[in-house]
C-alpha positions as a LaTeX table, in Angstrom:
\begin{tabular}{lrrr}
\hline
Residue & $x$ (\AA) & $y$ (\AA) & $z$ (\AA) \\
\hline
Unk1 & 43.77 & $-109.68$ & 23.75 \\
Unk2 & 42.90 & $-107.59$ & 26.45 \\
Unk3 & 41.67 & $-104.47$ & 24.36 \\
Unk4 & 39.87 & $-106.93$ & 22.14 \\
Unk5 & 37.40 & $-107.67$ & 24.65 \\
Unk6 & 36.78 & $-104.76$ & 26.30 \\
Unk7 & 36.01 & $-103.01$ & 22.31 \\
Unk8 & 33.44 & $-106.49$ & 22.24 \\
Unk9 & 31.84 & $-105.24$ & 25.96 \\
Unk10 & 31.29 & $-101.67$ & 24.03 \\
Unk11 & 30.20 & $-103.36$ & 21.10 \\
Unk12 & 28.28 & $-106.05$ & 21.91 \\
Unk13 & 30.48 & $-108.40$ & 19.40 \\
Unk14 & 30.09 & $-111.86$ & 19.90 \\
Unk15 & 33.72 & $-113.15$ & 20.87 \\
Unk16 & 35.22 & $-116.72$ & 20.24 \\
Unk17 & 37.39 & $-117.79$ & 23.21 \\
Unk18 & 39.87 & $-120.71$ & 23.15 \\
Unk19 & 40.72 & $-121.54$ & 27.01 \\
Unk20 & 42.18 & $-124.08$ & 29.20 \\
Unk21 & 39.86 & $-125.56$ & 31.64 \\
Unk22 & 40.98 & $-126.17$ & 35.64 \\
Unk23 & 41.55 & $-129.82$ & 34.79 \\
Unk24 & 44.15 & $-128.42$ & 32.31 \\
Unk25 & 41.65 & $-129.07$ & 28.66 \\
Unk26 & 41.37 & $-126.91$ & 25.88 \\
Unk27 & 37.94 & $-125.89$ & 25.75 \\
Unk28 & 35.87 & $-123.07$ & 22.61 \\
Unk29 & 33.60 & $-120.82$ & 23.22 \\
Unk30 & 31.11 & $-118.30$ & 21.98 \\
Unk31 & 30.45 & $-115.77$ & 24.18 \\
Unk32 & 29.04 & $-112.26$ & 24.70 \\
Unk33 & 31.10 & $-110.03$ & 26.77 \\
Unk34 & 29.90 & $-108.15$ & 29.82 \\
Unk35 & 32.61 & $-107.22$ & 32.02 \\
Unk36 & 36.37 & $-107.52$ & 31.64 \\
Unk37 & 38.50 & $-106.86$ & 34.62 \\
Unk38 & 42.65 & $-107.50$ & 36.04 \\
Unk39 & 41.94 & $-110.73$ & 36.57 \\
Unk40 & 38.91 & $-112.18$ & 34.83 \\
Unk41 & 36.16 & $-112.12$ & 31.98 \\
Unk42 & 32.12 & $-112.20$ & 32.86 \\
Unk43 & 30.16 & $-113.02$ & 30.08 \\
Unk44 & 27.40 & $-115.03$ & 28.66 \\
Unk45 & 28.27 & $-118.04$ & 27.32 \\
Unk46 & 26.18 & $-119.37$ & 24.20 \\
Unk47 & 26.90 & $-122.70$ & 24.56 \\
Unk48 & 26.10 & $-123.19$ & 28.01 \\
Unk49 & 23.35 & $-120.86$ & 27.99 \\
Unk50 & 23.92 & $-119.09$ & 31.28 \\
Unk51 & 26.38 & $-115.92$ & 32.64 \\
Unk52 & 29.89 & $-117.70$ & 33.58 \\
Unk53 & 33.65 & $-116.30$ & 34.04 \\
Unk54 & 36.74 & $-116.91$ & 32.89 \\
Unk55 & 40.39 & $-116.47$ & 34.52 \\
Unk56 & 41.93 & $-114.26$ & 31.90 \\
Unk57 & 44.98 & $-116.12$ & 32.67 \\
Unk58 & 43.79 & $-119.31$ & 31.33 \\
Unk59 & 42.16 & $-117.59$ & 27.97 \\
Unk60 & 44.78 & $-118.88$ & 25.07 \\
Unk61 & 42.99 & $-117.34$ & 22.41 \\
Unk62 & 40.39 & $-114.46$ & 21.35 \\
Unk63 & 38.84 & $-113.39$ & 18.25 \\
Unk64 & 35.58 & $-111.39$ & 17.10 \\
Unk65 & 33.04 & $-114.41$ & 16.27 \\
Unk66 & 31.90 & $-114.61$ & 12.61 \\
Unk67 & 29.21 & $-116.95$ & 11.31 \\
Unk68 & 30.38 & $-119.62$ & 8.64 \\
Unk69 & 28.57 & $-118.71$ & 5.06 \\
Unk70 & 26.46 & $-121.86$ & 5.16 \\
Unk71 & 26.88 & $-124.51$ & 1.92 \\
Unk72 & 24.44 & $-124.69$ & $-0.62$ \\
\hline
\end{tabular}
């Protein structure tokens, strides 16, 4: 999951993220990666609108974001 991120930093790939919050919920997000390090992820979070960071510990799930074809 690791190297998935860092290739979205280089790339500039949105990223879904499935996490669990402090208070122990299971929280989605889209997000665009800036910085991964040992123990965290800084990135910009779409839904919130604003820079945040994420324990890498607590991320349960990672995958390149891809748009839903929209119905007719």
């Amino acid at each position: 999951m690791k190297g998935l991120l860092q290739r979205a930093a280089q790339s500039k790939e949105k990223v879904q993220i499935v996490y669990l919050t402090d208070e122990g919920k299971m929280s989605q997000r889209y997000v665009s990666v800036i910085k991964v390090n040992e123990t965290h992820l800084v990135c910009y979070c779409h839904y919130k609108k604003q820079r945040r960071m994420f324990k890498l510990e607590n991320i349960l799930a990672a995958d390149v974001y891809r748009k839903r074809a929209k119905a007719f």
